[in-house]
PDB file as gemmi writes it, atoms N, CA and C in Angstrom:
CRYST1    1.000    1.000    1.000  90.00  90.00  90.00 P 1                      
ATOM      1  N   UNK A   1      91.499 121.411 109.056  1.00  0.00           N  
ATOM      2  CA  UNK A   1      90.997 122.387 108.111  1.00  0.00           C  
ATOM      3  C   UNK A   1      89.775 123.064 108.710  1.00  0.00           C  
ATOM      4  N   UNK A   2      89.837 124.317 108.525  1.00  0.00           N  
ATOM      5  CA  UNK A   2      88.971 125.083 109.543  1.00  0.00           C  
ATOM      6  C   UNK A   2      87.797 125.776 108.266  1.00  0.00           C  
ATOM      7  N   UNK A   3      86.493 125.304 108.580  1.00  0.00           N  
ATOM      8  CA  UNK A   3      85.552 125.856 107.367  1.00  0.00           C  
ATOM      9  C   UNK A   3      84.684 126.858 107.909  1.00  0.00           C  
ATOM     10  N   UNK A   4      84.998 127.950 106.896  1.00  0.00           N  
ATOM     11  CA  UNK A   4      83.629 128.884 107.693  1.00  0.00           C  
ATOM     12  C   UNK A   4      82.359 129.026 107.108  1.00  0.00           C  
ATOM     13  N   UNK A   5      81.301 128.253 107.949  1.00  0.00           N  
ATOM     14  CA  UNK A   5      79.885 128.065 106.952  1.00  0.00           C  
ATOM     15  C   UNK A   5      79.209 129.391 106.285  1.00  0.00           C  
ATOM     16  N   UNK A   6      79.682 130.354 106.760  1.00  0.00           N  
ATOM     17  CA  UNK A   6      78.585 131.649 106.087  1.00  0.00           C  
ATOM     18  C   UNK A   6      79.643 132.023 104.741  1.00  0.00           C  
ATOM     19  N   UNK A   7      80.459 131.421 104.306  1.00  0.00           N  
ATOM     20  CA  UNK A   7      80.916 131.703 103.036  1.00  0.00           C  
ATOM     21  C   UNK A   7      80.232 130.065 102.035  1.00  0.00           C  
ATOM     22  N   UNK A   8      79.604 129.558 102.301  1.00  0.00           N  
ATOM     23  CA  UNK A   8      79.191 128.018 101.678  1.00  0.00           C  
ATOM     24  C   UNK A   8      77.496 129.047 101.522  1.00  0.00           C  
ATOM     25  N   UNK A   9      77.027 128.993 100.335  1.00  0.00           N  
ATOM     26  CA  UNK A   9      76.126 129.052  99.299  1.00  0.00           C  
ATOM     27  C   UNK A   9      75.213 127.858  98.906  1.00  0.00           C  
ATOM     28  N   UNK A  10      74.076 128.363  99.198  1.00  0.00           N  
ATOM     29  CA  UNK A  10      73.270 127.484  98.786  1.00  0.00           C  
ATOM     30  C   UNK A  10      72.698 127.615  97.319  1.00  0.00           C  
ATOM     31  N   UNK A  11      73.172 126.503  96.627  1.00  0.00           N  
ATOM     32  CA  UNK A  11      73.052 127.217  95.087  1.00  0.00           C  
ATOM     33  C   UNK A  11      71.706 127.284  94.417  1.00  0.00           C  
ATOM     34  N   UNK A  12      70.934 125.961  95.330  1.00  0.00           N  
ATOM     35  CA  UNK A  12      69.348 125.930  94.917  1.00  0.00           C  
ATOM     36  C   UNK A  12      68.651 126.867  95.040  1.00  0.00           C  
ATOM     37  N   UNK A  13      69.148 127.207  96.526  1.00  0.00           N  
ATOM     38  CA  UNK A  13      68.120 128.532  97.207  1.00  0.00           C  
ATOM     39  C   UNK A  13      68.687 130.041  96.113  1.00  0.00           C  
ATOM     40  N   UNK A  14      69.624 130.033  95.959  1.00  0.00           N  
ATOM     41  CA  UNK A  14      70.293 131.192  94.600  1.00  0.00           C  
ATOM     42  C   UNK A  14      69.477 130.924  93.811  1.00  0.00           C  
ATOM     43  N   UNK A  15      69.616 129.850  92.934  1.00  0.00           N  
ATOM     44  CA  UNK A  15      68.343 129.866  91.865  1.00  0.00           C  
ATOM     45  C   UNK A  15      66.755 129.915  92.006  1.00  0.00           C  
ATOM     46  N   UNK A  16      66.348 130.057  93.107  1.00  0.00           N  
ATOM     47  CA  UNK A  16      65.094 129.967  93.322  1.00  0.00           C  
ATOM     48  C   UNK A  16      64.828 131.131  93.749  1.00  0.00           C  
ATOM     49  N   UNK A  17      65.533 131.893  94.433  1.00  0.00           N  
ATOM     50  CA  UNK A  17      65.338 133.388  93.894  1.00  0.00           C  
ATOM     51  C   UNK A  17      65.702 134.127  92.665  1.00  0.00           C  
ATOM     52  N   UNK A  18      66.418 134.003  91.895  1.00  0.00           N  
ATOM     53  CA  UNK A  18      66.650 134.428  90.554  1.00  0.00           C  
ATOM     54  C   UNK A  18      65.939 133.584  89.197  1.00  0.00           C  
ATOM     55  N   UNK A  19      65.651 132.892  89.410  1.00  0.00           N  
ATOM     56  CA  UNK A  19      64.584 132.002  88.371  1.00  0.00           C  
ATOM     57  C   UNK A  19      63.192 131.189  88.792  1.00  0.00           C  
ATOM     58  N   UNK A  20      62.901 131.489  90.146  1.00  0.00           N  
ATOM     59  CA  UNK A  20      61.764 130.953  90.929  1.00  0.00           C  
ATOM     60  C   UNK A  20      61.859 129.204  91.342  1.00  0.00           C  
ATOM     61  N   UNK A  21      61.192 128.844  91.477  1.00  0.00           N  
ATOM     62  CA  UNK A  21      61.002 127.485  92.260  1.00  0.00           C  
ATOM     63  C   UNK A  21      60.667 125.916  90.841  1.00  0.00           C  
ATOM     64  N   UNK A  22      61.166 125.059  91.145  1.00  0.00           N  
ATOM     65  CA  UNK A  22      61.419 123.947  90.117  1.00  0.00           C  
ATOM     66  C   UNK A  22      60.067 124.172  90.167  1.00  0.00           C  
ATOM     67  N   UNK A  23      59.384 123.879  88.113  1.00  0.00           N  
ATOM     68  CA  UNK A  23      58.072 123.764  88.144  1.00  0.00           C  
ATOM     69  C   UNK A  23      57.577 124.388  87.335  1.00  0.00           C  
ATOM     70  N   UNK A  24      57.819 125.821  87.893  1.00  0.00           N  
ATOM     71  CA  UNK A  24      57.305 127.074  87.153  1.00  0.00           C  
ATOM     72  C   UNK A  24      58.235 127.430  85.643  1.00  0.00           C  
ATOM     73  N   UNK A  25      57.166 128.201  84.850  1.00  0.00           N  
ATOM     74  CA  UNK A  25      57.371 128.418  83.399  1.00  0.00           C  
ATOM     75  C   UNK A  25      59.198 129.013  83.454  1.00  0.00           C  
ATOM     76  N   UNK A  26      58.943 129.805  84.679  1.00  0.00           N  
ATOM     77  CA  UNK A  26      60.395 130.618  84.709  1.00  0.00           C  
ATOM     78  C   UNK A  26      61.603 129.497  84.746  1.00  0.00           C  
ATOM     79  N   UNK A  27      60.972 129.090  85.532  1.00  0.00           N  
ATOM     80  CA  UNK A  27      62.606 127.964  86.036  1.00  0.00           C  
ATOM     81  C   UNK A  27      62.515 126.720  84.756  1.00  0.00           C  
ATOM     82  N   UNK A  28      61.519 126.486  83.950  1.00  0.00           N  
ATOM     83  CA  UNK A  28      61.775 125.798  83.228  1.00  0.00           C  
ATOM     84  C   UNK A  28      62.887 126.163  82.088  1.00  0.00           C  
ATOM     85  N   UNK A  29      62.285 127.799  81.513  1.00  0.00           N  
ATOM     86  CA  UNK A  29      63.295 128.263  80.362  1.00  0.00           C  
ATOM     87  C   UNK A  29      64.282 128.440  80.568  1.00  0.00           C  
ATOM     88  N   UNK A  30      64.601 128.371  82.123  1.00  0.00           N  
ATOM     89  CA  UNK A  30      66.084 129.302  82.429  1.00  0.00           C  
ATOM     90  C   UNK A  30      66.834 127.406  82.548  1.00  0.00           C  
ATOM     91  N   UNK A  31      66.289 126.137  82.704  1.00  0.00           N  
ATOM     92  CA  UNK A  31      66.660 125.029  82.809  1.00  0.00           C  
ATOM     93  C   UNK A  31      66.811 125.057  81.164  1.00  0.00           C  
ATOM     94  N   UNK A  32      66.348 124.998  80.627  1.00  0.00           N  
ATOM     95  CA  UNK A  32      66.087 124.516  78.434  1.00  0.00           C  
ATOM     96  C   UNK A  32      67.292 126.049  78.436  1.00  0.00           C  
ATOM     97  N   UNK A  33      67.161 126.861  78.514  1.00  0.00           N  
ATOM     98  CA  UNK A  33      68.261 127.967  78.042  1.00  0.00           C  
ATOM     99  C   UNK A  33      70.014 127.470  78.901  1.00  0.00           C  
ATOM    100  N   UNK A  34      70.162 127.051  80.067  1.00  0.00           N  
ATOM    101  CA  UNK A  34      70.754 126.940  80.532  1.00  0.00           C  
ATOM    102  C   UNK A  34      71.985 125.121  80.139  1.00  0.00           C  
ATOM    103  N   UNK A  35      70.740 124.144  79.961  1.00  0.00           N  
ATOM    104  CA  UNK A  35      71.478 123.004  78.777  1.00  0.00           C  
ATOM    105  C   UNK A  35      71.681 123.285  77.556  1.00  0.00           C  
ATOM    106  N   UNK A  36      71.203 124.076  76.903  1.00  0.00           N  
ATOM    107  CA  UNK A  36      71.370 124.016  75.393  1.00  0.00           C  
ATOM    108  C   UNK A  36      72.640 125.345  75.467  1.00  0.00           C  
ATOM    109  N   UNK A  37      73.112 125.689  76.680  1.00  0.00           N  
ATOM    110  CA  UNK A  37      74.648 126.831  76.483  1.00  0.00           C  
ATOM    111  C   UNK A  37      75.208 125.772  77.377  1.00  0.00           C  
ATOM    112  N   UNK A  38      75.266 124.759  77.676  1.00  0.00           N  
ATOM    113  CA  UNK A  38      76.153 123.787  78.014  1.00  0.00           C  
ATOM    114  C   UNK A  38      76.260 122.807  77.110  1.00  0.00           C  
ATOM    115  N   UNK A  39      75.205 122.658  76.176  1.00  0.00           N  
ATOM    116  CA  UNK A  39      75.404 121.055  75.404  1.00  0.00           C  
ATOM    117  C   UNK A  39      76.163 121.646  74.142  1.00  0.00           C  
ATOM    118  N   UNK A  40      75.829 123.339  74.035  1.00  0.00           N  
ATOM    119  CA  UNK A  40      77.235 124.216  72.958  1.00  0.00           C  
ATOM    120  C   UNK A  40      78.397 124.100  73.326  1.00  0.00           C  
ATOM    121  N   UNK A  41      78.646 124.327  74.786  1.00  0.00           N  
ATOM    122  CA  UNK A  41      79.870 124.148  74.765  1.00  0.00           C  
ATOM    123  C   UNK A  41      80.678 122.639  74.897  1.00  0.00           C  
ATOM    124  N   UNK A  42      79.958 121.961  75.258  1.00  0.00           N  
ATOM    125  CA  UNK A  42      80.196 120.344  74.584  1.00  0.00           C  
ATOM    126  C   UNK A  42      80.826 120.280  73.490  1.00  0.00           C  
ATOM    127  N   UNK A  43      79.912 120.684  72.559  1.00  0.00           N  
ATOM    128  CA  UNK A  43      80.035 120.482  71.025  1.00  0.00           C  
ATOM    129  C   UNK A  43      81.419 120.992  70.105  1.00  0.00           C  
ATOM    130  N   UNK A  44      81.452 122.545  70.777  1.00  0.00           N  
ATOM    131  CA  UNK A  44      82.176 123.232  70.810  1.00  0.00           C  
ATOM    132  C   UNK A  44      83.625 122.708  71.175  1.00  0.00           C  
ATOM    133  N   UNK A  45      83.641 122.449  72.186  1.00  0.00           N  
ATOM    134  CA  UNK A  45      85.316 121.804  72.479  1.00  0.00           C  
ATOM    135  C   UNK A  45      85.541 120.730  72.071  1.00  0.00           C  
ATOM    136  N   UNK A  46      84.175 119.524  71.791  1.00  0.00           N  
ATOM    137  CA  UNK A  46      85.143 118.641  70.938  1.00  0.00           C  
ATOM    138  C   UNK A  46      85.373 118.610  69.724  1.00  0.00           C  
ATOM    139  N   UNK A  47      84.910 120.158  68.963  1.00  0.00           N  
ATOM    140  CA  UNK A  47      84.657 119.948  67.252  1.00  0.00           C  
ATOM    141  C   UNK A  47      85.923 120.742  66.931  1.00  0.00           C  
ATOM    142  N   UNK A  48      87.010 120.961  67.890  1.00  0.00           N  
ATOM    143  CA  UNK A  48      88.454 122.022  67.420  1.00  0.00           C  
ATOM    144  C   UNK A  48      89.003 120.865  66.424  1.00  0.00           C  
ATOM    145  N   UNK A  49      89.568 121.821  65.562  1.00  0.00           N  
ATOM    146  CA  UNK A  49      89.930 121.701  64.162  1.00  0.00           C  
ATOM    147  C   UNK A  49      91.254 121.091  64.973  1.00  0.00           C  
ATOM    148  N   UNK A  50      91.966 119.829  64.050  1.00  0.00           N  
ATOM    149  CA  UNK A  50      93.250 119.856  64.449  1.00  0.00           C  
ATOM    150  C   UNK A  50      93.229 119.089  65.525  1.00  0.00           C  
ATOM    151  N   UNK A  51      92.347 118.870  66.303  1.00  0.00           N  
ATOM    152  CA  UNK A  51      92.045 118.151  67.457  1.00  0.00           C  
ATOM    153  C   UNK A  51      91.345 116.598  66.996  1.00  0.00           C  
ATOM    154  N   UNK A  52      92.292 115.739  66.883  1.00  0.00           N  
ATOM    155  CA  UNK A  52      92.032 114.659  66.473  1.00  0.00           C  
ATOM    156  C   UNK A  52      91.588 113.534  67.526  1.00  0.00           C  
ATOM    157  N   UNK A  53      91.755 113.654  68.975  1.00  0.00           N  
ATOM    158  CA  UNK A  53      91.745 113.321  70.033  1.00  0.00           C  
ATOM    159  C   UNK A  53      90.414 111.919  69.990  1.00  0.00           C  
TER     160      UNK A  53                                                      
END                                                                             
């Protein structure tokens, strides 16, 4: 399997230019905004009606 590294993303370094560096006020809200639209969609898929699972 043949990998080509300049398509592999560094996802930290992505967020640390678009929300700044772990620490700061920025990267905190975009961390608290960013769990609370994941812990919805948690909630969300296991609360389907009909879904007794």
């Amino acid at each position: 399997m043949n990998t080509n590294e300049e398509m592999l993303t560094d996802i930290s370094a992505e967020l640390d230019k678009e929300f700044d560096a772990p620490g700061t006020p920025e990267r905190a809200k975009f961390d608290e905004e960013a769990y609370a639209f994941y812990t919805n969609c948690v909630l969300s898929d296991n609360a389907r009606p009909g879904d007794e699972g």
